[in-house]
MARBA-3410 file (N, C-alpha, C, O; in Angstrom, 1 decimal):
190
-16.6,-72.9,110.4,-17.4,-72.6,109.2,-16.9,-73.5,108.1,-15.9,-74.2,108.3 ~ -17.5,-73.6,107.1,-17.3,-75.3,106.5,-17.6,-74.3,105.0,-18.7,-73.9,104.5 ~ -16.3,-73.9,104.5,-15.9,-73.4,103.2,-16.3,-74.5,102.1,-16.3,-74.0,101.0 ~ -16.6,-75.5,102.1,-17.3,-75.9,101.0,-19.0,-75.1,101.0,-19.3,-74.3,100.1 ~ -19.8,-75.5,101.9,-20.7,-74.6,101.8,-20.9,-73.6,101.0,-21.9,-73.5,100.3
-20.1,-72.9,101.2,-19.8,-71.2,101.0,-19.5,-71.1,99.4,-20.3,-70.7,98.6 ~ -18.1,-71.8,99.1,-17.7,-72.5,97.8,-19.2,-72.7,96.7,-19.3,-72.2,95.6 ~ -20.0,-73.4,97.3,-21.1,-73.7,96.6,-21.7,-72.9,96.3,-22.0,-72.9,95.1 ~ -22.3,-71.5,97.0,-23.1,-70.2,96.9,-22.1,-69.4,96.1,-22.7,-68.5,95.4 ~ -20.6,-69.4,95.9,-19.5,-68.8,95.3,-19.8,-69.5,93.6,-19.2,-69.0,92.7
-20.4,-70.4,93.5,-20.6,-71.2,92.3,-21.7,-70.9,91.7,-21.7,-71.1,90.4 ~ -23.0,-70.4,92.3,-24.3,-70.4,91.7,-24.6,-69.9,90.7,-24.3,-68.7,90.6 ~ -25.1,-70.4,89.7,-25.3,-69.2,88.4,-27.0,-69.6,87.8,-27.5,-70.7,88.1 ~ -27.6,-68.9,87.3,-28.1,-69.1,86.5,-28.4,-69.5,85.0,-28.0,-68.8,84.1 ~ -29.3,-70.7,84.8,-29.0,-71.3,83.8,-30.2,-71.1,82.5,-31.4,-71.5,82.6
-29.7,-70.4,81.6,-30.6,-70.0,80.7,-31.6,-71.1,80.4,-31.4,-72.3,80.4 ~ -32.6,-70.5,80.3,-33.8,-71.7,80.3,-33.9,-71.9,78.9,-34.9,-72.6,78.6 ~ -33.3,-71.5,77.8,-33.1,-72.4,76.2,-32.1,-73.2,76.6,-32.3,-74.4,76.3 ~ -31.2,-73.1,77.1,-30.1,-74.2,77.9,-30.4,-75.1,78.6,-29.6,-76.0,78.7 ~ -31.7,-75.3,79.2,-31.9,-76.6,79.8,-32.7,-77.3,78.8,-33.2,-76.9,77.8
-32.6,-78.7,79.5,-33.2,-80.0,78.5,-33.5,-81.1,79.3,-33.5,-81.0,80.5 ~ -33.8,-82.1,78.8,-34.1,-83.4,79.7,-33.0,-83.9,80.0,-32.2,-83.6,79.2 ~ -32.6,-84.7,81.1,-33.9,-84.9,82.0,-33.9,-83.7,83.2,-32.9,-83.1,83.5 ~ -35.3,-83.6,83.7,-35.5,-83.0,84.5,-35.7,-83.9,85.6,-36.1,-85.1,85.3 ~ -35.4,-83.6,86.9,-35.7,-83.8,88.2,-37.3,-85.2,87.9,-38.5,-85.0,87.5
-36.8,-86.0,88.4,-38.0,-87.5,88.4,-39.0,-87.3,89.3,-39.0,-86.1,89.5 ~ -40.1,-87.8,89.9,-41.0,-87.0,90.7,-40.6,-87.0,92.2,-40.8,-86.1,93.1 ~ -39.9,-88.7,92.0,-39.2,-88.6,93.7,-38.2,-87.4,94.0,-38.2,-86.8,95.0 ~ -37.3,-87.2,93.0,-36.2,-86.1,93.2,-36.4,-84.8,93.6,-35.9,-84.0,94.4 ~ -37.9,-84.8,92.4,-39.1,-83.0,93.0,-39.4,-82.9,94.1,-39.3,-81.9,94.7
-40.0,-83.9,94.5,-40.6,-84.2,95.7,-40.1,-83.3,96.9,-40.5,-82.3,97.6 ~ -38.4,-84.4,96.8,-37.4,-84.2,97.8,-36.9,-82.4,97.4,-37.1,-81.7,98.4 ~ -36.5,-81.8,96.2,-36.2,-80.4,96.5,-36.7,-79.8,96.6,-36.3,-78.7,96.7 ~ -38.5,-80.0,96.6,-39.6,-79.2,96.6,-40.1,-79.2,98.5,-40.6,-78.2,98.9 ~ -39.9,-80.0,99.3,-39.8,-80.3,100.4,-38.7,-79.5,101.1,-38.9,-78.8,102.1
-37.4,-79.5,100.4,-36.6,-78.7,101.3,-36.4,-77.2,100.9,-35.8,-76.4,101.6 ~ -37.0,-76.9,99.6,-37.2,-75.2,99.3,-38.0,-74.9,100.1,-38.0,-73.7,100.5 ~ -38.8,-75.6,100.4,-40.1,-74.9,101.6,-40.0,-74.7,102.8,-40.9,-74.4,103.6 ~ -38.5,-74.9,103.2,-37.9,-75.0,104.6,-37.4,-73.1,104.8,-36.3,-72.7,105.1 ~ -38.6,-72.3,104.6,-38.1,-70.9,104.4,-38.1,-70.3,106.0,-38.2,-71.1,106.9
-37.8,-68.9,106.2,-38.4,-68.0,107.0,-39.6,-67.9,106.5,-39.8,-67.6,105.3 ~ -40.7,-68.0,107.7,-42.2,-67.7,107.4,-42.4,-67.2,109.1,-42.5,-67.8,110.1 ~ -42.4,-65.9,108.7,-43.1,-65.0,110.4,-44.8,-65.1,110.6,-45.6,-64.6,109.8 ~ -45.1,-65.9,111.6,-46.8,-66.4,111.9,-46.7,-67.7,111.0,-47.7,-68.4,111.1 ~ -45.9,-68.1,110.3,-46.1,-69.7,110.2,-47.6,-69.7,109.1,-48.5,-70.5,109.2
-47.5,-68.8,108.2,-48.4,-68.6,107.2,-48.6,-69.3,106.1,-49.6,-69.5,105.4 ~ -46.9,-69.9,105.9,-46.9,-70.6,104.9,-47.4,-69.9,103.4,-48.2,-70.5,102.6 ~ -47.0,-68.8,103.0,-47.8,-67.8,102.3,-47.3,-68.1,100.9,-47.2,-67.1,100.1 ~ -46.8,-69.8,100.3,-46.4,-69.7,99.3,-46.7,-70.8,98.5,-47.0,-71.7,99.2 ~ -46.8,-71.0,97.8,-47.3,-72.1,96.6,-46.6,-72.6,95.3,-45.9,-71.8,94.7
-46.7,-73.4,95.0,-45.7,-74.1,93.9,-46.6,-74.7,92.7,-47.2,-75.7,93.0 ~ -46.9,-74.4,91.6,-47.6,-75.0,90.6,-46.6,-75.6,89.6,-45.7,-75.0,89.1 ~ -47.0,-77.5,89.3,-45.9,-77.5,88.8,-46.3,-77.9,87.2,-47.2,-78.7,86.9 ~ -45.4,-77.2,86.1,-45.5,-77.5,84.6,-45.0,-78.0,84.2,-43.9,-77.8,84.6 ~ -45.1,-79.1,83.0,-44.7,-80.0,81.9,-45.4,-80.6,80.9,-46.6,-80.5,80.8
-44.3,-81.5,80.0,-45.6,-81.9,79.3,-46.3,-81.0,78.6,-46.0,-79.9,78.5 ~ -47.6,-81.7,78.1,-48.2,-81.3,77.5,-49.1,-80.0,78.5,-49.6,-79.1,77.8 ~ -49.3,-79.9,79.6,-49.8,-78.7,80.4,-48.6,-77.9,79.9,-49.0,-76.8,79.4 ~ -47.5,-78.1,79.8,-46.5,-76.8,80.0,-47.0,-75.8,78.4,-47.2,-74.6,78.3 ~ -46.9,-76.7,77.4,-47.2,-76.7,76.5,-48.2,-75.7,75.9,-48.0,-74.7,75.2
-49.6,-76.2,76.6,-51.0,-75.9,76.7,-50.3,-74.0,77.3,-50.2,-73.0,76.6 ~ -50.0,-74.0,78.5,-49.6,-73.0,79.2,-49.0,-72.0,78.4,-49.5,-70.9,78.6 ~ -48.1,-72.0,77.6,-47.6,-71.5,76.4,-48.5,-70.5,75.6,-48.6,-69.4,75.3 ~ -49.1,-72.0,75.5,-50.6,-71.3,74.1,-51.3,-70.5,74.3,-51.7,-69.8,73.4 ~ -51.7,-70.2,75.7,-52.5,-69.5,76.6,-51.8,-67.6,76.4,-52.2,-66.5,76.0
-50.7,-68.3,76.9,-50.0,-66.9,77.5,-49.7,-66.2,75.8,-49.7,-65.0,75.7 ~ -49.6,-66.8,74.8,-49.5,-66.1,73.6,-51.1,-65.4,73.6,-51.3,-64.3,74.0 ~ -51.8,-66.3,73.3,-53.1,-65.9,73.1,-53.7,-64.5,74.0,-54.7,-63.8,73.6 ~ -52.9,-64.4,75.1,-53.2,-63.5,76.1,-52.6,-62.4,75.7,-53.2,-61.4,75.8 ~ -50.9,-62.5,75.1,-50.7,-61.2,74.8,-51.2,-60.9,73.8,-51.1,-59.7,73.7
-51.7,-61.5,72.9,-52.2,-61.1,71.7,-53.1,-60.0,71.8,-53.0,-59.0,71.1 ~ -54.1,-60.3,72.9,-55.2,-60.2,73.5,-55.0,-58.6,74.0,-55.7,-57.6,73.6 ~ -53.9,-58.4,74.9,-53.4,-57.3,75.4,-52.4,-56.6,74.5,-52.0,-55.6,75.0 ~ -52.0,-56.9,73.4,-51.6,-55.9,72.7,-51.9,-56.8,71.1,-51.0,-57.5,70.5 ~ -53.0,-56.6,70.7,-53.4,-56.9,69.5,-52.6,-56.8,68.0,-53.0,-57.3,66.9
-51.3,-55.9,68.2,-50.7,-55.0,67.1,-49.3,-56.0,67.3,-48.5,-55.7,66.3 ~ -48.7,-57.1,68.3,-47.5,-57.7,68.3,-47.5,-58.3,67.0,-48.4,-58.6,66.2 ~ -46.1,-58.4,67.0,-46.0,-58.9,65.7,-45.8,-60.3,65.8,-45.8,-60.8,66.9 ~ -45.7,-61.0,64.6,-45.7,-62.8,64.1,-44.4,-62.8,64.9,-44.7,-63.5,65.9 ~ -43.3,-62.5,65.1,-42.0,-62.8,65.7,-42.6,-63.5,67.0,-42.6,-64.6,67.5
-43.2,-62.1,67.4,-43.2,-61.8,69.2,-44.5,-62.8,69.2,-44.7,-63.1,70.4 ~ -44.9,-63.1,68.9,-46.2,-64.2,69.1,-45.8,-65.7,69.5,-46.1,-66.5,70.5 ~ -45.0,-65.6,68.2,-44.3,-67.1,68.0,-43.1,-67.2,69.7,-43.1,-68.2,70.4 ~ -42.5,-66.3,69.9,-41.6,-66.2,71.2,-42.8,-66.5,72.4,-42.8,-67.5,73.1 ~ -43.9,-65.4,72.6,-44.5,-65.9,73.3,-44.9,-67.3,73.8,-44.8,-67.9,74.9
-45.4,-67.6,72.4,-46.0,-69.2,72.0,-45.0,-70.2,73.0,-45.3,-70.9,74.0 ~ -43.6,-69.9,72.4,-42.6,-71.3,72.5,-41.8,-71.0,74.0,-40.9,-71.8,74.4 ~ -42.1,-69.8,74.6,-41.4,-69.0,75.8,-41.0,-70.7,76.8,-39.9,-71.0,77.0 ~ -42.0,-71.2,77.2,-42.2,-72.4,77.9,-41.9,-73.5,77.5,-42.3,-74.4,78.3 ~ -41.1,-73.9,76.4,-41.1,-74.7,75.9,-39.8,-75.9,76.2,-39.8,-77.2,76.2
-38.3,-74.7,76.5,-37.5,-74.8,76.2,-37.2,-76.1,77.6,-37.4,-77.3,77.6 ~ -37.0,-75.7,78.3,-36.9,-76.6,80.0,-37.7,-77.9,80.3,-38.8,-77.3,80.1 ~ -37.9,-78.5,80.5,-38.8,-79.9,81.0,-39.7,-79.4,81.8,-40.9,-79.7,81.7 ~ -39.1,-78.7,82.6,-40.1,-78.8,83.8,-40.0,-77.2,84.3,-38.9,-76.7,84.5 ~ -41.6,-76.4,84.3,-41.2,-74.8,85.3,-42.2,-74.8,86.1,-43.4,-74.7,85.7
-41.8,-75.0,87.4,-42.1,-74.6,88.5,-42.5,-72.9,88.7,-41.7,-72.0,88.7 ~ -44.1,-72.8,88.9,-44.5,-71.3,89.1,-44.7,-71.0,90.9,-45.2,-71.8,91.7 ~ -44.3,-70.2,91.0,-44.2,-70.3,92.5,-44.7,-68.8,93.1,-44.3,-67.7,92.9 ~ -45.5,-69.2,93.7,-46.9,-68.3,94.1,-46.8,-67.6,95.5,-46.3,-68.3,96.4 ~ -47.3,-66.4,95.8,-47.0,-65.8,97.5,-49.0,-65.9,97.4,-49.7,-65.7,96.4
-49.4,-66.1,98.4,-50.5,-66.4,98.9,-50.7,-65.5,100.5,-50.6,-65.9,101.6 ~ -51.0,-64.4,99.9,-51.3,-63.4,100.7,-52.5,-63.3,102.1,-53.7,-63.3,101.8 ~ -52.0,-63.3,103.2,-52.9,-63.7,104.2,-53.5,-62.1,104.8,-53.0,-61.5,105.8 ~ -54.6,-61.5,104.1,-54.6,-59.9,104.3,-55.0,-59.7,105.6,-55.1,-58.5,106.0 ~ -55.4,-60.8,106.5,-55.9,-60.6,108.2,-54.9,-60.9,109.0,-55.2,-60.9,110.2
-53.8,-61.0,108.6,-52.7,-61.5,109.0,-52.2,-60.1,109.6,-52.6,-59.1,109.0 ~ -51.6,-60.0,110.7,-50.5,-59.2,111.0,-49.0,-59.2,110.4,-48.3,-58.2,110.4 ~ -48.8,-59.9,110.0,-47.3,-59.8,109.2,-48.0,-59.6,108.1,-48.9,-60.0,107.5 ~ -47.0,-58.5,107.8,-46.9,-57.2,106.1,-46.8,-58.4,104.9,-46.3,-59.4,104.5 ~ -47.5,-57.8,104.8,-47.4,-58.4,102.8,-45.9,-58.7,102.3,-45.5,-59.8,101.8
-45.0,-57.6,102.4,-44.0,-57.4,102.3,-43.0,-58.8,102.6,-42.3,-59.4,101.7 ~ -43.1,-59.2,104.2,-42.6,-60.2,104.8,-42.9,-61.8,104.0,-42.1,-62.8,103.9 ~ -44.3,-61.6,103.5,-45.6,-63.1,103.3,-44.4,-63.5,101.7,-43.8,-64.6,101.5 ~ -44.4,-61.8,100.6,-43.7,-62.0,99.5,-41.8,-62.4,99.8,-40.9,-63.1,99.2 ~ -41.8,-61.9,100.7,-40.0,-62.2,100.9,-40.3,-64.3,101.4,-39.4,-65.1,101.2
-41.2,-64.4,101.8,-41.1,-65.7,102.0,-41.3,-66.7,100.6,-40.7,-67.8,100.5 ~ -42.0,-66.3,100.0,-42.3,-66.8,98.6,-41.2,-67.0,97.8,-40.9,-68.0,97.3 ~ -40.4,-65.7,97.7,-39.1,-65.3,97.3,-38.3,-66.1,97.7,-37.4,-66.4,96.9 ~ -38.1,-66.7,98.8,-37.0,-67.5,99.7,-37.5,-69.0,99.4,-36.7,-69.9,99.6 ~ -38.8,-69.3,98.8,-38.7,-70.4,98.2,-38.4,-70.8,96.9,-38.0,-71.9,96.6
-38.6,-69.6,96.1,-37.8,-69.5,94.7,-36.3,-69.7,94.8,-35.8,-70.7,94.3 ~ -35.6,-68.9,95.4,-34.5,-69.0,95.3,-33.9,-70.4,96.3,-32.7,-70.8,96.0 ~ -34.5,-70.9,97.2,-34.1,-72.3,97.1,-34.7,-73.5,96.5,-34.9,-74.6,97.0 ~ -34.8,-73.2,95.4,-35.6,-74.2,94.4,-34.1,-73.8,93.4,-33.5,-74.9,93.3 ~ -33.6,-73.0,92.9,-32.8,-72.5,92.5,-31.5,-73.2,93.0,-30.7,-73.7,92.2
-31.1,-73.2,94.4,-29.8,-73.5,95.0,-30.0,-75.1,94.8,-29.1,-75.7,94.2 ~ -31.4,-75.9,95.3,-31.6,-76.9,94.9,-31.2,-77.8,93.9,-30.5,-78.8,93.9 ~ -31.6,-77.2,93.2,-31.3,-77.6,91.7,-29.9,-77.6,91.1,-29.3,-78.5,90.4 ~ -29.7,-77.0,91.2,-27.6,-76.9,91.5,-27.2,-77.7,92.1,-26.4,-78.5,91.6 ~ -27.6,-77.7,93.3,-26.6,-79.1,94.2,-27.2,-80.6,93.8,-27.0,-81.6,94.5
-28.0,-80.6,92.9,-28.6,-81.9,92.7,-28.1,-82.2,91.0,-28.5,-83.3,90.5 ~ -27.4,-81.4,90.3,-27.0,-81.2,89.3,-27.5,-80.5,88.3,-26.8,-80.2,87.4 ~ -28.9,-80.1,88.2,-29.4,-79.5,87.4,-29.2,-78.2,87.1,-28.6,-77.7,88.0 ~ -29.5,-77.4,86.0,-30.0,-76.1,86.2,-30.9,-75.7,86.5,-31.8,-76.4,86.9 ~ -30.9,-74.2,86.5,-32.6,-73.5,86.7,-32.1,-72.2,86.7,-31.1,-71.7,87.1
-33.5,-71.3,86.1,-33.8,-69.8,85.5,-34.4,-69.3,86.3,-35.5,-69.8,86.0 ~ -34.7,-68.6,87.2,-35.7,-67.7,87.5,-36.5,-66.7,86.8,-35.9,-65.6,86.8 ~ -37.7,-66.5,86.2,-37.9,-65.5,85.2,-39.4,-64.9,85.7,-40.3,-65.5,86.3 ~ -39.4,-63.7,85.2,-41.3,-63.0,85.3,-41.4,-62.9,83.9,-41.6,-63.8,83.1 ~ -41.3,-61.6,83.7,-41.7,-61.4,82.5,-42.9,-61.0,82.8,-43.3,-61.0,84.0
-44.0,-60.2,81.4,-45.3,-59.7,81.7,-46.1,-60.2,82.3,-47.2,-59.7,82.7 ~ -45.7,-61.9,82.6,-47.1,-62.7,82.3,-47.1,-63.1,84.6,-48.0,-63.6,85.3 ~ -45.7,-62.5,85.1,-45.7,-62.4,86.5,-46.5,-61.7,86.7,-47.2,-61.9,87.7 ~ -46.7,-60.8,86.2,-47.8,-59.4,86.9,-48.9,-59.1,86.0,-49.1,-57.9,85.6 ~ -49.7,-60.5,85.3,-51.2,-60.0,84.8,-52.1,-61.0,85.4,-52.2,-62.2,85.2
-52.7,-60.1,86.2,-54.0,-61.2,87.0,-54.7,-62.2,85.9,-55.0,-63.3,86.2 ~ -54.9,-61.8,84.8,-55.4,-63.2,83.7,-54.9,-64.1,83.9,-55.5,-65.0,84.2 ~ -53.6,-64.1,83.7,-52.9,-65.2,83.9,-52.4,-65.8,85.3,-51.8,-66.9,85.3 ~ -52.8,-65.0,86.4,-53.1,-65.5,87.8,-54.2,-66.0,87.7,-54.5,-66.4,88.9 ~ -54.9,-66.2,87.2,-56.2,-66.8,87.6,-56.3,-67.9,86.1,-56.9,-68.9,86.1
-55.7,-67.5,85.0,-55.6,-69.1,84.3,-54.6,-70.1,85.3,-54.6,-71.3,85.0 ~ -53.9,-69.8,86.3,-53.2,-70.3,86.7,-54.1,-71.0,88.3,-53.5,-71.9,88.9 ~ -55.2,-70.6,88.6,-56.4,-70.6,89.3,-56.2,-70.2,90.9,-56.5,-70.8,91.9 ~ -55.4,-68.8,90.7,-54.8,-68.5,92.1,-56.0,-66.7,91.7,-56.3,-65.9,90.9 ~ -56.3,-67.0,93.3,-57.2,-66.6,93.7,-56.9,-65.0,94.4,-56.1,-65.1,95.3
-57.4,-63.9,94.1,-57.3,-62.5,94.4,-56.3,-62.5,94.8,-55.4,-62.3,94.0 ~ -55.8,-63.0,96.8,-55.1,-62.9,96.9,-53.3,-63.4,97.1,-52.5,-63.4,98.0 ~ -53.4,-63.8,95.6,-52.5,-65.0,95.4,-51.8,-63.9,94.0,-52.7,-63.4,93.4 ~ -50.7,-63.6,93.6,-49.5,-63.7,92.7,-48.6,-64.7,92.2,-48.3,-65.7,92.8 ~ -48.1,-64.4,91.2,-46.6,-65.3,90.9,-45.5,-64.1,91.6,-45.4,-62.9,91.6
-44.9,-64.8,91.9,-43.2,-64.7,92.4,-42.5,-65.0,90.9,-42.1,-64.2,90.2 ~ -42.4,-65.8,90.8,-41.8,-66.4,89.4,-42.2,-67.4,88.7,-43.2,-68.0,89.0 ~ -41.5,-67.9,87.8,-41.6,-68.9,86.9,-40.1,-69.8,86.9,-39.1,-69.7,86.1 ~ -40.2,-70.7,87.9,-38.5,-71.5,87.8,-38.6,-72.7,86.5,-39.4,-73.6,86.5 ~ -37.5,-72.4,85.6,-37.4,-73.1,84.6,-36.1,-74.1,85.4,-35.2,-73.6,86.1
-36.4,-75.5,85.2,-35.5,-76.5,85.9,-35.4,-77.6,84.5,-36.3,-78.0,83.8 ~ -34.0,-78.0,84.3,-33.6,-79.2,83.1,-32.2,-79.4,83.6,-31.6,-78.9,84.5 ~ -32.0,-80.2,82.6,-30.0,-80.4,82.6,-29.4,-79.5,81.8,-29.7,-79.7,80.6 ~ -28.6,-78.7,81.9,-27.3,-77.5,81.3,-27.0,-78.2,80.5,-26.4,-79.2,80.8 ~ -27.3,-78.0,78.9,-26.6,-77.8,78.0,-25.1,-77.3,77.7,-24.1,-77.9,77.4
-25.1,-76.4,77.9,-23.5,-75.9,78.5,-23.4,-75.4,79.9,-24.4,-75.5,80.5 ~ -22.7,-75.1,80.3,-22.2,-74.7,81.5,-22.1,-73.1,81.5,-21.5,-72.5,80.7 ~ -23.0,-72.4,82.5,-23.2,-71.2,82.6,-22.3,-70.2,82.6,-21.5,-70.4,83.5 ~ -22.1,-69.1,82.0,-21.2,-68.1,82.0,-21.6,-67.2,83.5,-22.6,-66.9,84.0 ~ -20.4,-66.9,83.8,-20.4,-66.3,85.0,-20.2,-64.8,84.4,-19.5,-64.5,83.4
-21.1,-63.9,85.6,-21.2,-62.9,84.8,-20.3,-61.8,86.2,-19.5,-62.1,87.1 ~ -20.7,-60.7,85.8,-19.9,-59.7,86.8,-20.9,-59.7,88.0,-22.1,-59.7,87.8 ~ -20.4,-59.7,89.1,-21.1,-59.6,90.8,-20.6,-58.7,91.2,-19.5,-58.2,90.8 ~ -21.7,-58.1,92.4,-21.3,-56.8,92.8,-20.2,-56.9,93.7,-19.8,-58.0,94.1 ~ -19.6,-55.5,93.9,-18.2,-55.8,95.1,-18.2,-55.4,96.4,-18.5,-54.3,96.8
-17.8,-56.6,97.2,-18.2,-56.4,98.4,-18.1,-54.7,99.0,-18.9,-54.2,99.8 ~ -17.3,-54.3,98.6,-17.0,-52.7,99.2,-18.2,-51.9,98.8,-18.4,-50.9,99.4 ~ -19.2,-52.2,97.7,-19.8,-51.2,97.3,-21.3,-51.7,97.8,-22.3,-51.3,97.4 ~ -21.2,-52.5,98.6,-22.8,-53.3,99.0,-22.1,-53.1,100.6,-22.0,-51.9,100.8 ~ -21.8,-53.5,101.2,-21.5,-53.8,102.5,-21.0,-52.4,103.3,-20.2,-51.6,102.7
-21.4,-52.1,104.1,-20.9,-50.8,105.3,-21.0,-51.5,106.6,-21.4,-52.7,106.8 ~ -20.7,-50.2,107.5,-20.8,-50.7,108.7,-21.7,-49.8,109.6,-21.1,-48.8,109.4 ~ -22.3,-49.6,110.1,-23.8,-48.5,110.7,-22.6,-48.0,111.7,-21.8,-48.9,111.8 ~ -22.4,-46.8,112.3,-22.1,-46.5,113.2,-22.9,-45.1,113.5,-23.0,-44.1,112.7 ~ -23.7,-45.0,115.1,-24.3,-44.0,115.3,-23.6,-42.7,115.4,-24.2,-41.7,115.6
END
């Protein structure tokens, strides 16, 4: 077994997405970790997942949107919470929305289709670490309102998984408390 490996997953943190900045990952470099995040478990080979990617001035536009939307859904937020909305996207170069694409004729559960989506988020995440960058994983309201699934032009059976915020670490991530092996791990005995 090859303890650097290990070492590395012993290292992962996440990196606040006001903490990241330019540069972000070039298109050949996306290319390349967006190629091997996709190297998931996928049961029936469904491929049940999708990647939309933001910056720039779309990331921007995307912003505008998602204020305008909560406004929309709670008309009474205040100027603070508007302006946060507004600028939520702002902070990172580049966020990767990353989509489960639900196959409902499918024999494999929904369940399985979203864990696969999931397994591409989080190696978009490991990616980005071993390539130097940061990255955030985040939802927030705007993961779970079909408006914004379909400004995003994913179709009934399509969701976000998340929103991966990817730049360079401004500082260096604070490690926080992890659970303890004794209190996650048992052994089944019948």
């Amino acid at each position: 077994m090859t303890q650097t490996a290990l070492a590395f997953l012993d290292t992962r943190r996440s990196v606040p997405s006001r903490q990241l900045g330019e540069p972000a990952p070039d298109d050949t470099t996306l290319r390349r970790l967006l190629e091997a995040a996709i190297r998931v478990p996928d049961h029936g080979k469904l491929e049940p997942f999708r990647i939309r990617i933001l910056r720039g001035e779309a990331k921007r536009a995307f912003g505008r949107k998602l204020a305008k939307r909560a406004v929309e859904a709670n008309p009474d937020l205040s100027e603070a919470k508007r302006e946060k909305e507004q600028r939520r996207y702002e902070h990172a170069p580049l966020v990767l929305v990353v989509s489960a694409r639900i196959d409902e004729e499918s024999k494999v559960p929904e369940l399985e289709q979203d864990l696969a989506a999931g397994c591409v988020a989080y190696n978009i995440l490991l990616g980005a670490q071993a390539l130097g960058y940061g990255a955030q994983w985040l939802t927030g309201w705007a993961a779970y309102d079909r408006d914004v699934a379909k400004l995003l032009g994913m179709k009934k059976n399509e969701h976000v998984i998340g929103f991966i915020h990817v730049g360079t670490p401004a500082m260096e991530a604070p490690e926080r408390d992890r659970p303890a092996y004794d209190d996650i791990v048992s052994t089944w005995e019948p």
